[in-house]
KELUM-912001 format. One record per atom (N, C-alpha, C): x, y, z; residue in one letter. Coordinates in steps of 0.02 Angstrom, whole numbers, plus 32768, in hexadecimal, padded with zeros to 4 digits. Atoms other than C-alpha are relative to their C-alpha. Example, Ala and Ser with C-alpha at 12.3 -4.5 7.8 and 13.67 -1.06 7.14 Angstrom:
2
802D7FC58000a;82677F1F8186a;802D803C8000a;7FD67FC57FFDs;82AC7FCB8165s;7FD980378025s;
This chain:
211
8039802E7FFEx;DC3ECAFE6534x;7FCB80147FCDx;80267FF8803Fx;DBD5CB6064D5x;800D7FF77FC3x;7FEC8017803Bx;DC3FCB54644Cx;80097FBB7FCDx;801880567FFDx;DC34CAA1644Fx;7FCB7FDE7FDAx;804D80087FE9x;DB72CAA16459x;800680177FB4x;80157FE5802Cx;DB71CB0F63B9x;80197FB67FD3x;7FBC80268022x;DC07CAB16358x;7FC97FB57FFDx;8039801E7FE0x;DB89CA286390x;7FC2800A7FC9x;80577FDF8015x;DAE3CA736347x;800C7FEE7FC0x;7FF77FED8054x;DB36CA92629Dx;800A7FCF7FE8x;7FEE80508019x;DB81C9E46287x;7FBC7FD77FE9x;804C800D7FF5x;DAD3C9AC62B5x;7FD580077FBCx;80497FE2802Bx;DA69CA1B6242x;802E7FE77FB8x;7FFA801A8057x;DAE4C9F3619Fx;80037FAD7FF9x;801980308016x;DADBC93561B8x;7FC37FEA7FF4x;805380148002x;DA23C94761CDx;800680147FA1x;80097FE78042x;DA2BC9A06128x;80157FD37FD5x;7FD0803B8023x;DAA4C91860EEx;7FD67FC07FDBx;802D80338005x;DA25C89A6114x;7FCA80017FD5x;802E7FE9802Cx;D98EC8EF60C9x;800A80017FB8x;7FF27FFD804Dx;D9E6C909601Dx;7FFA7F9E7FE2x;800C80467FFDx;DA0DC84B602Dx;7FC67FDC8003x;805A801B7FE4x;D95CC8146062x;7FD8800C7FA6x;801D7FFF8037x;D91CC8635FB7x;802B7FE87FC9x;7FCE802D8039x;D9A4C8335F47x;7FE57FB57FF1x;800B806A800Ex;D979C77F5F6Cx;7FB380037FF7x;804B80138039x;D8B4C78D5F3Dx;801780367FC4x;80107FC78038x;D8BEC8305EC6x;803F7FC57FB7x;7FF1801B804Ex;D8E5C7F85DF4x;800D80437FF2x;800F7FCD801Bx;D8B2C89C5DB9x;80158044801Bx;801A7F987FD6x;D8BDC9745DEBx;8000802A7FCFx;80087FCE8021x;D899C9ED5D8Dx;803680538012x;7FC17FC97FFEx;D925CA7F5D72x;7FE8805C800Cx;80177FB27FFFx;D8F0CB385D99x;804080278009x;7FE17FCD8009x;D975CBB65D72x;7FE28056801Ax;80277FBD7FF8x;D954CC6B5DC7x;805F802C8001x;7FDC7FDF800Ex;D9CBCD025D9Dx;7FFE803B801Ax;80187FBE7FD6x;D9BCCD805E27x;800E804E7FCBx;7FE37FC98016x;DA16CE015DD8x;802A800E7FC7x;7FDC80038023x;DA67CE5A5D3Cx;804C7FED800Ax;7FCD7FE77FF8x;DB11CE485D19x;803B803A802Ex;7FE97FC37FF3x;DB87CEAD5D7Bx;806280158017x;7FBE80017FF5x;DC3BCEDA5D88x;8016803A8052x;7FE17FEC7FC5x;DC88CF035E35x;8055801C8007x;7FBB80028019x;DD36CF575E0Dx;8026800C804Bx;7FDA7FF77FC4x;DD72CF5A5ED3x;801780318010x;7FF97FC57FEBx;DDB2CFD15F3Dx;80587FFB7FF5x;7FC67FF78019x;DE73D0025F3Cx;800E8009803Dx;7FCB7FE77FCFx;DF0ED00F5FB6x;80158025800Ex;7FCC7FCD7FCFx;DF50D0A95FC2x;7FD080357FE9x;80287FC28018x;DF07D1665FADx;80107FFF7FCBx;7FF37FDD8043x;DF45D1795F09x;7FC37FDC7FD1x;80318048800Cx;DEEED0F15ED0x;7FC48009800Fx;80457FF67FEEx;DE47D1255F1Fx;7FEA80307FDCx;80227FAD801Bx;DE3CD1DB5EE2x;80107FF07F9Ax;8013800C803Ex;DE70D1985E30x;7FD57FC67FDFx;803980508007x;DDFCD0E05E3Bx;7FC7802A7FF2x;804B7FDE7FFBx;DD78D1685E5Bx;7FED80297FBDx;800E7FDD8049x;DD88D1C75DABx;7FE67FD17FD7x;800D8033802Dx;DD92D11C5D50x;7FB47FED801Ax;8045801E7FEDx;DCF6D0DF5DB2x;7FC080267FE7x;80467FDB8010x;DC8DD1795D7Bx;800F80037FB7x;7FF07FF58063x;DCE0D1775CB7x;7FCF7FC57FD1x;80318000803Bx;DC88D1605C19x;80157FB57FF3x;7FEC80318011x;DCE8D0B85BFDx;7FE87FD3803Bx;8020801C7FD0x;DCA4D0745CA2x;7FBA7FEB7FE4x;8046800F8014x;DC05D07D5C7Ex;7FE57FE27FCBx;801280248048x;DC04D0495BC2x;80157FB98010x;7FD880417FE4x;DC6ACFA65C03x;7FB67FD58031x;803480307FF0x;DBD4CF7E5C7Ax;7FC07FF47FE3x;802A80018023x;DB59CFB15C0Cx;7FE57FB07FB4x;8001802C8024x;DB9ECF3F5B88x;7FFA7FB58025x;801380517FD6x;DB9DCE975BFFx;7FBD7FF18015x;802880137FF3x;DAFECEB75C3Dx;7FD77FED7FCDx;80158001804Dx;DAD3CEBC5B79x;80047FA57FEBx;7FE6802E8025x;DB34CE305B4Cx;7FDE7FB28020x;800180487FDFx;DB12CDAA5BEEx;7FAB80178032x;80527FEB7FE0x;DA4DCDE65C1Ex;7FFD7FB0802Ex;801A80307FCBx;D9F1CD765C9Fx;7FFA7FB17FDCx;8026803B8023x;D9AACCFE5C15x;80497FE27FECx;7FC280248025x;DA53CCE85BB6x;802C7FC18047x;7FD780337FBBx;DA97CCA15C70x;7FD77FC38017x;804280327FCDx;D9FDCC465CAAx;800A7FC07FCAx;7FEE8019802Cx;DA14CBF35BEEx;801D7FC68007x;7FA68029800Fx;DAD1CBC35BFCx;7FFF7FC5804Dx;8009802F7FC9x;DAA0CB765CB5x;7FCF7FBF7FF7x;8035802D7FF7x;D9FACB165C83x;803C7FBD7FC6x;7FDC8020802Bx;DA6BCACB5BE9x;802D7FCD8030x;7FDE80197FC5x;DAF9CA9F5C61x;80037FCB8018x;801380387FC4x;DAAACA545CF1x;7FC97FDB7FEEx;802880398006x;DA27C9ED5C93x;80487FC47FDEx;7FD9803B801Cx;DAC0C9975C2Dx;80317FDC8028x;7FDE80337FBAx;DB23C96F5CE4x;7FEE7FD48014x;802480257FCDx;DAADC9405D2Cx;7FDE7FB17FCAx;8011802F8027x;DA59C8D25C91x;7FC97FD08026x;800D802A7FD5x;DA2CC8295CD4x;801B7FDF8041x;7FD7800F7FD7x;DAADC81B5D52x;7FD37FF5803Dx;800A80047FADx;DAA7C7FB5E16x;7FFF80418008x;803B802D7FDFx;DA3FC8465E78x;7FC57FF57FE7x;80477FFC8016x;D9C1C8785E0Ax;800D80217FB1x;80007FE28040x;D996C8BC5D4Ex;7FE280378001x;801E7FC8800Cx;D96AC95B5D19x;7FB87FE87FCAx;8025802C8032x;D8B9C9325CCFx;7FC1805D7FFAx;80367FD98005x;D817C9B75C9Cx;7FC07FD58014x;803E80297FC8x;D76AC98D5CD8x;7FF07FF38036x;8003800C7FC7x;D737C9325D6Ax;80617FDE801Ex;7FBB80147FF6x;D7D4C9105DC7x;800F7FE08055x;800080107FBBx;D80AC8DB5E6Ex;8013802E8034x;80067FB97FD8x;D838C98F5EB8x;802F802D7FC4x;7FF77FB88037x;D8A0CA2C5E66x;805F7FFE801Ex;7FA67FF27FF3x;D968CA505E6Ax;8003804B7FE7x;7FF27FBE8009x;D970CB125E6Cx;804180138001x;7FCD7FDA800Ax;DA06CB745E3Ax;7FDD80457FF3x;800F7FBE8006x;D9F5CC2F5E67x;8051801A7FF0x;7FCF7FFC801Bx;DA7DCC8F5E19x;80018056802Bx;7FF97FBB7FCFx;DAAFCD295EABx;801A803C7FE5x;7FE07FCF802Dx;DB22CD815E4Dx;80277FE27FD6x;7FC380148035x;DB8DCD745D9Cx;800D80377FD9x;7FD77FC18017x;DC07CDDC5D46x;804480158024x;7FAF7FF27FFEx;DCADCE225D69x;7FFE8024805Ax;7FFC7FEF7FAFx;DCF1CE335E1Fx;804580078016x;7FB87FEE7FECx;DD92CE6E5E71x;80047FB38019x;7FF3803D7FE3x;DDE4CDC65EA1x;80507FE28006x;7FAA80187FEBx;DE8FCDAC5EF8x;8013805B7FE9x;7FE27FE8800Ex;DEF9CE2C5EA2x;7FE4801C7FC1x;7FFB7FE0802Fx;DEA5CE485DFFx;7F9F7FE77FF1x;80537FF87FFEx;DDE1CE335DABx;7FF37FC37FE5x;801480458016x;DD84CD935D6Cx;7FC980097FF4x;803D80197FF9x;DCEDCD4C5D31x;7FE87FE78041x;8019803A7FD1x;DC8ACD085DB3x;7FA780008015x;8041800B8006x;DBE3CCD75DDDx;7FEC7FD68061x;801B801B7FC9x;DB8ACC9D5E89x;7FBB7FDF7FF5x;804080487FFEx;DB0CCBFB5E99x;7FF880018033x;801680227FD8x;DA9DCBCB5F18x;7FE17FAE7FE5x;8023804D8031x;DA6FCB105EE0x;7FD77FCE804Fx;803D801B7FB6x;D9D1CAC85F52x;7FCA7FD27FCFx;8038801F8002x;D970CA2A5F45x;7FBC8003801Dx;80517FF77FDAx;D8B8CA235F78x;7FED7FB77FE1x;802B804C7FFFx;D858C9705F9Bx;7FBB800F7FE9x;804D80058002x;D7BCC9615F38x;7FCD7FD88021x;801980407FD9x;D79AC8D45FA7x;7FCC8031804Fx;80107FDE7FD2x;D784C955603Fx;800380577FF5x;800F7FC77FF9x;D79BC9FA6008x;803980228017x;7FC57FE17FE5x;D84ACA0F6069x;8049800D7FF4x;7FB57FFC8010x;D8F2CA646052x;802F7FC28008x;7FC280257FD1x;D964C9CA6058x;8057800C7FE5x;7FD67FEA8021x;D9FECA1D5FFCx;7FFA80508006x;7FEB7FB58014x;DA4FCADE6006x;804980118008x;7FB57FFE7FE7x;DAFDCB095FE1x;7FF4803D7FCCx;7FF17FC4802Dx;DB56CBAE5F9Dx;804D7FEF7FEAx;7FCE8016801Bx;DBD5CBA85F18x;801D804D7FE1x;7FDF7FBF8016x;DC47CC3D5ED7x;80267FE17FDBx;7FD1800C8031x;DCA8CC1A5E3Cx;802180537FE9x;7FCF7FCE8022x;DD23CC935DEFx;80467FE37FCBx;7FB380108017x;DDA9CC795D57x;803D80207FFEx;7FC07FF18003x;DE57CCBB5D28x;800A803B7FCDx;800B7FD58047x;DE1CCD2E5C90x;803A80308001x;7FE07FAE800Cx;DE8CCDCA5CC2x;803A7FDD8035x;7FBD7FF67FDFx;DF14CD6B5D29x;804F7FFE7FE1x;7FC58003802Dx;DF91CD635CA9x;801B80387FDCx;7FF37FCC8010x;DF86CE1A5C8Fx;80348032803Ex;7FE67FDA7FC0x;DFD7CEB35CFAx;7FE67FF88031x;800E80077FD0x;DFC1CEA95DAEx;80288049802Cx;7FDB7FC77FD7x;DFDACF445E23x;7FE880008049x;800D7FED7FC4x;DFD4CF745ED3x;7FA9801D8007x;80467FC27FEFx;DF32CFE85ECDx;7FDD7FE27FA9x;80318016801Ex;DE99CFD85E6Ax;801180207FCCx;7FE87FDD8023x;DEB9D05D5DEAx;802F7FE17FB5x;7FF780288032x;DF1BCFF85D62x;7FEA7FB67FF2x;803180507FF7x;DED1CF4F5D87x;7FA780267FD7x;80337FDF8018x;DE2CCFB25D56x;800B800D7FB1x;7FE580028051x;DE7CCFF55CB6x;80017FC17FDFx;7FE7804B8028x;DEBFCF675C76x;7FB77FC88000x;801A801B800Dx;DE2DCF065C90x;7FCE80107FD2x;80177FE68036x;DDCDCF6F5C35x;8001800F7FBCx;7FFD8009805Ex;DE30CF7F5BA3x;800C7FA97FE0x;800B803C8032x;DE31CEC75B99x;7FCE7FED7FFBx;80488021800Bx;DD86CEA55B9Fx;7FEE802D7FC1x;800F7FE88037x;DD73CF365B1Fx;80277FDE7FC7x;7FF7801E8037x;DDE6CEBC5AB1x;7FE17FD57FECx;8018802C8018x;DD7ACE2D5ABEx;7FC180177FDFx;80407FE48033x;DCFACE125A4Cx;7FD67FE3802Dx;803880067FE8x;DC3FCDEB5A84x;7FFD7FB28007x;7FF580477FEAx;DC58CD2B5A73x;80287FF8802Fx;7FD0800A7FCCx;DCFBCD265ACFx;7FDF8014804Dx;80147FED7FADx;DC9BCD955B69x;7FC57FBC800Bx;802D801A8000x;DC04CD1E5B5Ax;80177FB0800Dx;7FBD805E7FF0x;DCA8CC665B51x;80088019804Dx;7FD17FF27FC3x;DCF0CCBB5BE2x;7FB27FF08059x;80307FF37FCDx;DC3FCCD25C55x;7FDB7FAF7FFAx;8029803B7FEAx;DBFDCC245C1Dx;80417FC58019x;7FCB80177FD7x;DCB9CBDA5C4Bx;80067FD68059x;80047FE57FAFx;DC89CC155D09x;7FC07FDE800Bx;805B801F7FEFx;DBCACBC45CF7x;80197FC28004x;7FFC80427FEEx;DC0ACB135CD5x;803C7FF38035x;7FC980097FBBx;DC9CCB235D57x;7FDC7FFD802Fx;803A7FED7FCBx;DC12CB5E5DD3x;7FC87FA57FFAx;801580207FEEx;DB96CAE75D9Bx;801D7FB0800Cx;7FE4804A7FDBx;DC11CA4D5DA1x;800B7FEB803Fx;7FED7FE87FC9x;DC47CA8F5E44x;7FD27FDA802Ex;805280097FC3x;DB97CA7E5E9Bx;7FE67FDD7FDEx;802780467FFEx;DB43C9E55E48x;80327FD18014x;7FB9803D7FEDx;DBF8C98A5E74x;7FE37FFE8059x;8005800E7FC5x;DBDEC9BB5F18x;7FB37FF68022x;8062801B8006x;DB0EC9995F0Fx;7FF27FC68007x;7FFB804D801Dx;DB2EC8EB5ECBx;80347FE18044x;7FD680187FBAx;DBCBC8C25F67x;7FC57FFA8035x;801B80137FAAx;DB51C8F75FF1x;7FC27FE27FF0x;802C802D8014x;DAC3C8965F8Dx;80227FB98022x;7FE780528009x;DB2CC7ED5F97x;802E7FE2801Dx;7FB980217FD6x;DBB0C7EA600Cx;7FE97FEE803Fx;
């Protein structure tokens, strides 16, 4: 029963939300875009399956090539370079389309994209780009959240390489292929993962706008 009641609640609170996005869609023309970039760059190389794998993940994790590897991304893809490749992006999706335009000035409320984390992350079996969005409307009309969703993108960059049981060569290997690419290729590969992301979440912005 309680479970019901909840199951219940939640249905509830996201058509309200449903509605609200809807409600401004149909007056709002305008919003203004704010990009925020919590945090550098950062690569997450996962944990491993077996002991062997742990006690040697743990050498690579403290080695000189570790560190130059994150050093260089946080170099290469800083806060601004991301906030950038997103404002670019999601003003040209969005354009003049349904529900609304990306405009400067006075506007009819704000479409925030906070960016949680981006950079390289253990994923499935081997490592990836990837990047995390929160994407949230706000009504200039009232002042109120009527839009919040979370989006996680990740591509394929390193699945076409070795794959092992334990972290330990998956680590290697990713490392020496990122040390092959050059500084454009890391910089194709991370804005790849921004317009996957941001297609992702104004697709699904624009659906619960209009359906």
């Amino acid at each position: 029963m309680k479970i019901s009641l909840f199951l219940g609640a939640l249905l509830l609170s996201l058509s309200s939300c449903a509605n609200h996005l809807k409600d401004f869609a149909q007056q709002a023309e305008t919003v203004s875009l704010n990009v925020v970039v919590v945090d550098t760059a950062s690569i997450d190389w996962g944990g491993s399956d077996n002991l062997l794998g742990s006690i040697v993940s743990a050498a690579v994790t403290a080695s000189a090539d570790q560190e130059k590897m994150e050093t260089r991304l946080q170099t290469l893809l800083g806060p601004k370079v991301v906030e950038s490749m997103i404002v670019e992006d999601a003003s040209k999706r969005l354009g003049t389309k349904i529900p609304f335009a990306v405009a400067s000035g006075k506007t009819d409320g704000s479409l925030e994209i906070i960016v949680n984390q981006y950079g390289i992350s253990k994923t499935g079996s081997s490592h990836s780009f990837t990047i995390d969005y929160t994407i949230s409307v706000f009504s200039g009309f009232n002042g109120e959240k009527v839009y919040s969703q979370d989006f996680f993108c990740a591509d394929d960059s390193f699945h076409s390489f070795v794959r092992s049981p334990g972290n330990i060569f998956n680590t290697a290997t990713t490392i020496a292929l990122l040390n092959k690419l050059t500084d454009e290729q890391v910089r194709a590969s991370l804005k790849s993962v921004v317009e996957k992301c941001t297609q992702t979440g104004l697709s699904a912005m624009r659906d619960r706008a209009t359906d």
